[in-house]
VMD Tcl script that builds the backbone (N, CA, C; Angstrom):
set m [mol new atoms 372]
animate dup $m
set s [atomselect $m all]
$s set {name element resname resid chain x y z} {
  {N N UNK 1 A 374.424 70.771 -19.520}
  {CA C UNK 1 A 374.444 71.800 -18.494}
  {C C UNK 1 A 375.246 72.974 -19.037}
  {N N UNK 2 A 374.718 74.007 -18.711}
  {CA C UNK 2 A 375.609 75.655 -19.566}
  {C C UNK 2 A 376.903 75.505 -18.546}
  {N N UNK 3 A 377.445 76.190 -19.277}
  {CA C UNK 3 A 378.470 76.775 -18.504}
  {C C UNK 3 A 378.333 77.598 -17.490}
  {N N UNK 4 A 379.616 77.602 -16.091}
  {CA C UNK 4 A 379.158 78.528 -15.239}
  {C C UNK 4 A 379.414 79.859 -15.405}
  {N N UNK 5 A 380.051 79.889 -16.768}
  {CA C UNK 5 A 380.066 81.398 -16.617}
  {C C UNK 5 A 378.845 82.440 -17.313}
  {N N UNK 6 A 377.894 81.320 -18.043}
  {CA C UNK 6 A 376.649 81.070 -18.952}
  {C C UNK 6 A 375.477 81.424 -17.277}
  {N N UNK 7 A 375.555 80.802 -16.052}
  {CA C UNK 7 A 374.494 80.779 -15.043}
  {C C UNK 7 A 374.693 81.857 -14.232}
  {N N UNK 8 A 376.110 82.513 -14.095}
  {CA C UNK 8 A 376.481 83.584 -13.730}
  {C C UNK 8 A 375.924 84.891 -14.246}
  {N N UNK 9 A 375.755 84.839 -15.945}
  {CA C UNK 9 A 374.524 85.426 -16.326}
  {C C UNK 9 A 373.611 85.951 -16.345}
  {N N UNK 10 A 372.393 84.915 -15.448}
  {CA C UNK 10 A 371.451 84.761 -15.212}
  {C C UNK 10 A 370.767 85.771 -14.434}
  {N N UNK 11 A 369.829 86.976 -14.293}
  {CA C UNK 11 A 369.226 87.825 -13.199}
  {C C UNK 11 A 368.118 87.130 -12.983}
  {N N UNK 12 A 367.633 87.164 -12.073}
  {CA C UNK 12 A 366.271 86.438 -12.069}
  {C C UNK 12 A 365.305 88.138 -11.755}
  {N N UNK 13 A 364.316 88.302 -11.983}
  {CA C UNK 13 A 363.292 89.580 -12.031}
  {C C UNK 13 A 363.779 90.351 -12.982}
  {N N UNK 14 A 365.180 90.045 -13.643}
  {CA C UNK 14 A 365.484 91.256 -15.357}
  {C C UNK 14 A 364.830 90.046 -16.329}
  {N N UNK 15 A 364.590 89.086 -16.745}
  {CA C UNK 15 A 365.131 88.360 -17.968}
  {C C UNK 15 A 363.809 87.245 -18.226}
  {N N UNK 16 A 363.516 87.306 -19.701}
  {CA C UNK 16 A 362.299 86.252 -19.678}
  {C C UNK 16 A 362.440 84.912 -20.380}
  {N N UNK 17 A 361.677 84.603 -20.734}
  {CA C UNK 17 A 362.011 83.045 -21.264}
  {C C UNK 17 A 363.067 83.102 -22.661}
  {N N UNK 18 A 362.442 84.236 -23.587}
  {CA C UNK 18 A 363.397 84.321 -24.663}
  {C C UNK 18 A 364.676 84.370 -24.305}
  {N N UNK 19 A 365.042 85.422 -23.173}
  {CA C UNK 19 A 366.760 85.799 -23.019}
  {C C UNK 19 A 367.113 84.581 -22.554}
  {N N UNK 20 A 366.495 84.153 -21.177}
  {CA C UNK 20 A 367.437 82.820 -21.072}
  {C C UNK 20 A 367.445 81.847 -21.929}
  {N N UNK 21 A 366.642 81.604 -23.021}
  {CA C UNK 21 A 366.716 80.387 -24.051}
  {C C UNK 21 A 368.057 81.029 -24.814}
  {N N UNK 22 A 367.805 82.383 -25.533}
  {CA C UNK 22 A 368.970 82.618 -25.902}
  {C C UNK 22 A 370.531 82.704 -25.536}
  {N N UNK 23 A 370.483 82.835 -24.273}
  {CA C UNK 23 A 371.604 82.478 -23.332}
  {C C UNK 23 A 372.220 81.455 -23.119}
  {N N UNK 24 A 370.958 80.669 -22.232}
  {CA C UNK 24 A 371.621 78.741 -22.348}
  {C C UNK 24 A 371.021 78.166 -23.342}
  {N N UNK 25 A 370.470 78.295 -23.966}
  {CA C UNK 25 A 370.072 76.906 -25.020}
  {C C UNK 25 A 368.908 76.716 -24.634}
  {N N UNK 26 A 368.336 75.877 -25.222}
  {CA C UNK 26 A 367.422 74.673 -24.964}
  {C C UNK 26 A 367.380 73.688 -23.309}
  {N N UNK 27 A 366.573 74.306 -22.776}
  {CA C UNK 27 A 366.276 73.023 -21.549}
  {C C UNK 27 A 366.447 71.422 -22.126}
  {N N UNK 28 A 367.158 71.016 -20.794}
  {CA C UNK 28 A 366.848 69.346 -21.440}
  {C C UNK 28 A 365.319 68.423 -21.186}
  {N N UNK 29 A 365.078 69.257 -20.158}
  {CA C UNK 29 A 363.482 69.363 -19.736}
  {C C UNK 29 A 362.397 70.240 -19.348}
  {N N UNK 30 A 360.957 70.007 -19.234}
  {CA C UNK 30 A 360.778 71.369 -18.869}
  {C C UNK 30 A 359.257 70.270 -17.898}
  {N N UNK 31 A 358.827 71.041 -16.834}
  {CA C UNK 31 A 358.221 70.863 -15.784}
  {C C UNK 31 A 357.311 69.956 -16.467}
  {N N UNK 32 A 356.681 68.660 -16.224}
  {CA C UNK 32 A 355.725 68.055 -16.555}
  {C C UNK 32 A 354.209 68.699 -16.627}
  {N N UNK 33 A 353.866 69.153 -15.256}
  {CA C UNK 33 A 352.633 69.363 -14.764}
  {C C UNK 33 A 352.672 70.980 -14.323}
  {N N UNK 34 A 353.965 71.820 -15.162}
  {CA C UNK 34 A 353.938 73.211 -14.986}
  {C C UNK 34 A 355.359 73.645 -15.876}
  {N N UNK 35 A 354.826 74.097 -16.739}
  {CA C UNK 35 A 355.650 74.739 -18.481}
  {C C UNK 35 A 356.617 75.695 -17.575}
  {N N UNK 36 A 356.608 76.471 -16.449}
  {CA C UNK 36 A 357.556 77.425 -15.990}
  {C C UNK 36 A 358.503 76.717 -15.113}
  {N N UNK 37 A 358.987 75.942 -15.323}
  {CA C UNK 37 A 360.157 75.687 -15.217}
  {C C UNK 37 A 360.753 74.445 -15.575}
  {N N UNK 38 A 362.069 74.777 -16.122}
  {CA C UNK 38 A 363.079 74.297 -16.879}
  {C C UNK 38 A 364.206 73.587 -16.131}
  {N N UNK 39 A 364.683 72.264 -16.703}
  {CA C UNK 39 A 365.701 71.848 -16.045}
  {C C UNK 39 A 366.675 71.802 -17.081}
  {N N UNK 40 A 368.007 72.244 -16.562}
  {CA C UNK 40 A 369.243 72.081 -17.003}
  {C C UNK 40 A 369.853 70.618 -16.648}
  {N N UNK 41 A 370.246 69.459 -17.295}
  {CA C UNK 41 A 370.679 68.505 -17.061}
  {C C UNK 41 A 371.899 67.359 -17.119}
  {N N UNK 42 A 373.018 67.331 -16.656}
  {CA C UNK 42 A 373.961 66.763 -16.876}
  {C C UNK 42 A 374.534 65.454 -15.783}
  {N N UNK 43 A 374.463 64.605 -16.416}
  {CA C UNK 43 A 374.948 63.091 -15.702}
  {C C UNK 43 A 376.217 62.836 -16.261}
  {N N UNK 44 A 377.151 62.021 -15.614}
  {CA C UNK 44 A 378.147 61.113 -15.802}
  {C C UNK 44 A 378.055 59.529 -15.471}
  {N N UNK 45 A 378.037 58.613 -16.164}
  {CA C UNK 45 A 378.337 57.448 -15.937}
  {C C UNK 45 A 378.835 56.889 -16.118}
  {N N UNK 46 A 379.421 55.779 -15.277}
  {CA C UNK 46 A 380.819 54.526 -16.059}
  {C C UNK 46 A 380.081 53.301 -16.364}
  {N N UNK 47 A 381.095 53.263 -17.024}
  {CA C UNK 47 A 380.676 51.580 -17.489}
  {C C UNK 47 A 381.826 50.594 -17.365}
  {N N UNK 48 A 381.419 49.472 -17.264}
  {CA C UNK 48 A 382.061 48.276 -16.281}
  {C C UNK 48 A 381.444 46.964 -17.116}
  {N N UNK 49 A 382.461 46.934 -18.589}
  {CA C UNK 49 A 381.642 45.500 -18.763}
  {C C UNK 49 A 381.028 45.459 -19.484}
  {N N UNK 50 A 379.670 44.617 -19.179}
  {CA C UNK 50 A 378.481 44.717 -19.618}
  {C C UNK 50 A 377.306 44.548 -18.432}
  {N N UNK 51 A 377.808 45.310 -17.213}
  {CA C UNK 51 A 377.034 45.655 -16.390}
  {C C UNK 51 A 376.028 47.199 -16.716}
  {N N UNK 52 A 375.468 47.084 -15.658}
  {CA C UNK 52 A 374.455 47.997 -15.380}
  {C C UNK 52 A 375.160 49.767 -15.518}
  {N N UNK 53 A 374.824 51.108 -16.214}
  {CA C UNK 53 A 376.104 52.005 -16.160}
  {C C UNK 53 A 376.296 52.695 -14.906}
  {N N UNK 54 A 377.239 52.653 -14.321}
  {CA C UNK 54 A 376.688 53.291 -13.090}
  {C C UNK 54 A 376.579 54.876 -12.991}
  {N N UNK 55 A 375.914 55.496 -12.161}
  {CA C UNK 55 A 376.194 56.818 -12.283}
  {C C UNK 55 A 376.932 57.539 -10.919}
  {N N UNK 56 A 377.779 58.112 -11.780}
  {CA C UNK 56 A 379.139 58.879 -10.930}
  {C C UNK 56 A 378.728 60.121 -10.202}
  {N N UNK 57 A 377.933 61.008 -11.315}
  {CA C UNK 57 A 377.760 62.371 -10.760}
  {C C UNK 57 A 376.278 63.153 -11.640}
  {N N UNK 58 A 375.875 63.954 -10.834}
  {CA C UNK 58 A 373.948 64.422 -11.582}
  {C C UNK 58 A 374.216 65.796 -11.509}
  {N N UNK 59 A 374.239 66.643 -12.253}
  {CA C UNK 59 A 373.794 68.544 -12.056}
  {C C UNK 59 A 372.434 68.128 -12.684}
  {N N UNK 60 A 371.615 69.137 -11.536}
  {CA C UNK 60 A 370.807 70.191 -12.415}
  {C C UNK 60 A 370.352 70.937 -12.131}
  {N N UNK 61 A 369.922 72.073 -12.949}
  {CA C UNK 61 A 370.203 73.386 -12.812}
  {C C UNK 61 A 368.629 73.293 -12.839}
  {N N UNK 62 A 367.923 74.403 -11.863}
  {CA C UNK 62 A 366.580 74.517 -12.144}
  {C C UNK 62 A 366.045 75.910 -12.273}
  {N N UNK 63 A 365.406 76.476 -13.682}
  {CA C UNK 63 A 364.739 77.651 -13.624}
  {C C UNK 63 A 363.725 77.836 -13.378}
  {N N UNK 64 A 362.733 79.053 -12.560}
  {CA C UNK 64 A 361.513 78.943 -12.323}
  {C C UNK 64 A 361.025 80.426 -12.881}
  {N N UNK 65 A 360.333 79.972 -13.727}
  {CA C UNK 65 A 359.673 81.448 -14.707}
  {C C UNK 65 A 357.844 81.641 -13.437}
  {N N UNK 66 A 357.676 82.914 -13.734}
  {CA C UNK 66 A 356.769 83.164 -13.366}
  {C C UNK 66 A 355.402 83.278 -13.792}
  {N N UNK 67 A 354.407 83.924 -13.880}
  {CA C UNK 67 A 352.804 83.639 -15.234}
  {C C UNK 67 A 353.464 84.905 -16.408}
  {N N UNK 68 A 354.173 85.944 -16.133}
  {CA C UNK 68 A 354.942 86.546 -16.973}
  {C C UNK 68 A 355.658 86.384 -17.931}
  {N N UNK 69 A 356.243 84.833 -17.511}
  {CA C UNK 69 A 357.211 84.505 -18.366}
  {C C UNK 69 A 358.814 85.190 -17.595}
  {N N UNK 70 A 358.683 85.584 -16.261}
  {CA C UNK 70 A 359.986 86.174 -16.050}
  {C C UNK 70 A 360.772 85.502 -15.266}
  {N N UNK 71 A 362.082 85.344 -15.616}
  {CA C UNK 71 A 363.052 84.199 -14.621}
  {C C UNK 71 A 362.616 84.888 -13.284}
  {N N UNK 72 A 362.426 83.716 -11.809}
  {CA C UNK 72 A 362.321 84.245 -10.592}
  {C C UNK 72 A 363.383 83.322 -9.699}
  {N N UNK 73 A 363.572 82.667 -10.033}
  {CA C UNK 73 A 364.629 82.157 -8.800}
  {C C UNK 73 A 365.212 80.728 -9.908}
  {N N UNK 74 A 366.853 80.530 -9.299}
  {CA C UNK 74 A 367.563 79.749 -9.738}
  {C C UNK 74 A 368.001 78.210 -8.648}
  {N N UNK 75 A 367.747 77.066 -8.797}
  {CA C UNK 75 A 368.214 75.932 -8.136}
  {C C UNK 75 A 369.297 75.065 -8.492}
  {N N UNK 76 A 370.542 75.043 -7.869}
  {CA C UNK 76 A 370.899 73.497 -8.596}
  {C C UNK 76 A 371.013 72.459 -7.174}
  {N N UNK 77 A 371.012 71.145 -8.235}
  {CA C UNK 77 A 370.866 70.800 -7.466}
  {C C UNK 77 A 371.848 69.072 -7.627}
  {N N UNK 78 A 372.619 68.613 -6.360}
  {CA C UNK 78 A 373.561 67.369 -7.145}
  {C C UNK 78 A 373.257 66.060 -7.448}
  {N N UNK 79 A 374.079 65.005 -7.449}
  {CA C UNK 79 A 373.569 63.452 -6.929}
  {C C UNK 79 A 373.226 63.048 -5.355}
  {N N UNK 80 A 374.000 64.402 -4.966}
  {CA C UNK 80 A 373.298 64.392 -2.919}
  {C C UNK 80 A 371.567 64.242 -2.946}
  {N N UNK 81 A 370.755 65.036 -4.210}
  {CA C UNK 81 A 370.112 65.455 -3.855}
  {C C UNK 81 A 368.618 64.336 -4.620}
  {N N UNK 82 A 369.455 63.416 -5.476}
  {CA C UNK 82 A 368.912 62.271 -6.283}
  {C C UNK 82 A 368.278 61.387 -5.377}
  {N N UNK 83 A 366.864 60.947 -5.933}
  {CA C UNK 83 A 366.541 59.797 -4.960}
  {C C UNK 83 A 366.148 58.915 -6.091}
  {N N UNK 84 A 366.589 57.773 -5.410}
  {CA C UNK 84 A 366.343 56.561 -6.130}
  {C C UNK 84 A 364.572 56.016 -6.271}
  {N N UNK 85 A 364.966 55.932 -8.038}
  {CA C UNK 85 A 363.054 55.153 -7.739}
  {C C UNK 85 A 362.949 53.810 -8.263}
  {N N UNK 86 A 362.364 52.991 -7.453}
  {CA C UNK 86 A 362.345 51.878 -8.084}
  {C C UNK 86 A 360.981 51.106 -8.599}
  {N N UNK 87 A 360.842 51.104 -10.021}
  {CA C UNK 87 A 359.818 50.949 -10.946}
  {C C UNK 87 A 359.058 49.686 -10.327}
  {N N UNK 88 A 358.068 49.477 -9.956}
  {CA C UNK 88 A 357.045 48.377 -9.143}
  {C C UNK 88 A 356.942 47.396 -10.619}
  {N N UNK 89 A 356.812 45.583 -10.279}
  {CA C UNK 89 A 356.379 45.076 -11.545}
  {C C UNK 89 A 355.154 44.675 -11.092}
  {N N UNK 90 A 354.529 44.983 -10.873}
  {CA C UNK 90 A 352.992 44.678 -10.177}
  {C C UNK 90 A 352.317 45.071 -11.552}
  {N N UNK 91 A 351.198 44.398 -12.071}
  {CA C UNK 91 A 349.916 44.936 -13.023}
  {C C UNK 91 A 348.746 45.478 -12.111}
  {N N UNK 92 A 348.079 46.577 -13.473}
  {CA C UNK 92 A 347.155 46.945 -13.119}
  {C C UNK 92 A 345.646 46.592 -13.590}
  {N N UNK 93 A 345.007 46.054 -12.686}
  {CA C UNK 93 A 343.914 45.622 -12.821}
  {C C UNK 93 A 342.923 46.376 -13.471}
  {N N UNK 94 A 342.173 45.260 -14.285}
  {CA C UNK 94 A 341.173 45.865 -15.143}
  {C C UNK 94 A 340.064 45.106 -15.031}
  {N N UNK 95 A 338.985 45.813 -15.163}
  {CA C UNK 95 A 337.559 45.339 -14.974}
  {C C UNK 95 A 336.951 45.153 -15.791}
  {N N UNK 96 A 335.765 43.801 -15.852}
  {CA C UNK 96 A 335.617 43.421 -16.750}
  {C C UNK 96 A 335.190 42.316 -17.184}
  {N N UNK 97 A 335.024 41.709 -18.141}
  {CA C UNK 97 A 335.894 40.254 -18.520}
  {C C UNK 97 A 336.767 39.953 -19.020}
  {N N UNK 98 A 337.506 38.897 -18.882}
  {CA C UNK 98 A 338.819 38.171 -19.172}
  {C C UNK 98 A 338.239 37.996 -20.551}
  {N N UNK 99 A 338.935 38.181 -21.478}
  {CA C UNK 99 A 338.957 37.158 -23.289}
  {C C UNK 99 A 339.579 36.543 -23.739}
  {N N UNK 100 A 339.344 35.744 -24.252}
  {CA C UNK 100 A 340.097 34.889 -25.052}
  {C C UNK 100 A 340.853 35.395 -25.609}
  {N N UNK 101 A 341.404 34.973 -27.054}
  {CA C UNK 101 A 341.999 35.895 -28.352}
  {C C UNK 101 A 341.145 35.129 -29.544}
  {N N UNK 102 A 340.681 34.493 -29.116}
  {CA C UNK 102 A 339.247 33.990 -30.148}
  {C C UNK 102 A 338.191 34.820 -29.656}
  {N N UNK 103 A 337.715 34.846 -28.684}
  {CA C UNK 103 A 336.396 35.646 -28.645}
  {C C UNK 103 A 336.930 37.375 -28.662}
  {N N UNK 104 A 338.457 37.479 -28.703}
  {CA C UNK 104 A 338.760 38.974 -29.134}
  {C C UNK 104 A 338.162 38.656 -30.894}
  {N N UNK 105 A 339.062 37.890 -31.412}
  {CA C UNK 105 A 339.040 37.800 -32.763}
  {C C UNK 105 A 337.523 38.032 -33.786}
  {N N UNK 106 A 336.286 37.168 -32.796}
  {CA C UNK 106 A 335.347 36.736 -33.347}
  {C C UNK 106 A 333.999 37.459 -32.895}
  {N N UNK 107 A 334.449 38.475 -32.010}
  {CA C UNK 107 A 333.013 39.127 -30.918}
  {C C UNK 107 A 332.774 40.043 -31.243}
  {N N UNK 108 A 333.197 40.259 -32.877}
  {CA C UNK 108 A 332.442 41.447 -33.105}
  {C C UNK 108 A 331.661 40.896 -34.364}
  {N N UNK 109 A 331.629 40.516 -34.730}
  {CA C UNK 109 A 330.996 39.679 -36.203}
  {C C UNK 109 A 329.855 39.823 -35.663}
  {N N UNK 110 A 328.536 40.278 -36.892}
  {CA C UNK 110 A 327.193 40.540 -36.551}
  {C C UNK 110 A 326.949 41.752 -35.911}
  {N N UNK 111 A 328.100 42.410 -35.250}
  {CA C UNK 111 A 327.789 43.624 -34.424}
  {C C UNK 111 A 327.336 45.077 -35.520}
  {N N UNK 112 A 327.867 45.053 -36.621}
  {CA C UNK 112 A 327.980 45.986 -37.685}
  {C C UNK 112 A 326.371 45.746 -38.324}
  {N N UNK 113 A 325.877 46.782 -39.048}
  {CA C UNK 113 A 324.506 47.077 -39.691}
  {C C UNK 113 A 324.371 47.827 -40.662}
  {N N UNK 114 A 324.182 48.234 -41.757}
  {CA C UNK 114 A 323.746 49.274 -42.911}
  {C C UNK 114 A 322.712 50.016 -42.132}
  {N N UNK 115 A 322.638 51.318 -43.121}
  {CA C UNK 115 A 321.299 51.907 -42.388}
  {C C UNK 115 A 319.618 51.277 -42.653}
  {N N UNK 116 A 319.646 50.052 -43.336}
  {CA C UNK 116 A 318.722 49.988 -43.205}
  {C C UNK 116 A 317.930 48.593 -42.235}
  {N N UNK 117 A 319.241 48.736 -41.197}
  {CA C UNK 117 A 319.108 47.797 -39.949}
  {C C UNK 117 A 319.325 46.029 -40.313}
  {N N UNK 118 A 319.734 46.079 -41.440}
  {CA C UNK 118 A 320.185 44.578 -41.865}
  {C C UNK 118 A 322.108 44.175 -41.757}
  {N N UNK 119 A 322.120 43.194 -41.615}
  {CA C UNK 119 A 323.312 42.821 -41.176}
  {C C UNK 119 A 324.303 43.219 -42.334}
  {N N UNK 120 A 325.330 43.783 -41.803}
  {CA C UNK 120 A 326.423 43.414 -42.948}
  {C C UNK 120 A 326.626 44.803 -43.841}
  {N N UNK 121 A 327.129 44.804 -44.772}
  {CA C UNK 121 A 327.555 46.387 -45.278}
  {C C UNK 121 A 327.731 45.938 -46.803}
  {N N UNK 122 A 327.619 44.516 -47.158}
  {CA C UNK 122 A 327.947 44.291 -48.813}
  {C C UNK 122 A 326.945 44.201 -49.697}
  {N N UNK 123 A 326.269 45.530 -51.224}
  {CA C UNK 123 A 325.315 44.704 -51.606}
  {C C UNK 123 A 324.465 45.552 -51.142}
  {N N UNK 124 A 323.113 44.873 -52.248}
  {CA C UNK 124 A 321.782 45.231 -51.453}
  {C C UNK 124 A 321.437 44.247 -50.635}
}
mol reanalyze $m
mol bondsrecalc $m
mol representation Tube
mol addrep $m
């Protein structure tokens, strides 16, 4: 996470992707499913052991560039604002048939041809 005197910086409608890269650095992320915007990211966690680490405290800072490329508005946001996700162990079904690891191994033999429609690739 930059410094606050680094976000203080920041104009949003003066400044484009270059200035703020040159300013703060490198995002620690940047939007999955939309390149204009950037997250600033900083966690704390303890550790206890050889338990699980816990986490103490979350910033992050969020930039939102526009189709310009121009900073438009600034977010942060805390661990108030964290929601917990919890990863499902459920599989996902596939259609089909079930295989062996023998009929993986062996179900393709014979499938292959030369061009002149005879089995196999060795040889005349």
């Amino acid at each position: 996470m930059p410094r606050d005197e680094l976000i203080e910086q920041l104009s949003p409608g003066d400044q484009d992707k270059r200035m703020v890269s040159q300013l703060m650095g490198t995002p620690s992320s940047v939007g999955i499913f939309d390149d204009d915007v950037w997250y600033y990211v900083t966690q704390r966690t303890e550790n206890k052991g050889f338990l699980k680490p816990l986490l103490m405290d979350q910033q992050v800072l969020a930039l939102e560039f526009d189709e310009q490329e121009i900073l438009q508005s600034i977010e942060r946001y805390g661990l108030e604002d964290a929601q917990l996700i919890e990863p499902l162990d459920g599989k996902t079904p596939t259609v089909g048939r079930k295989l062996t690891i023998l009929q993986q191994l062996f179900g393709n033999f014979g499938r292959f041809s030369d061009d002149d429609g005879g089995a196999g690739g060795y040889g005349p």
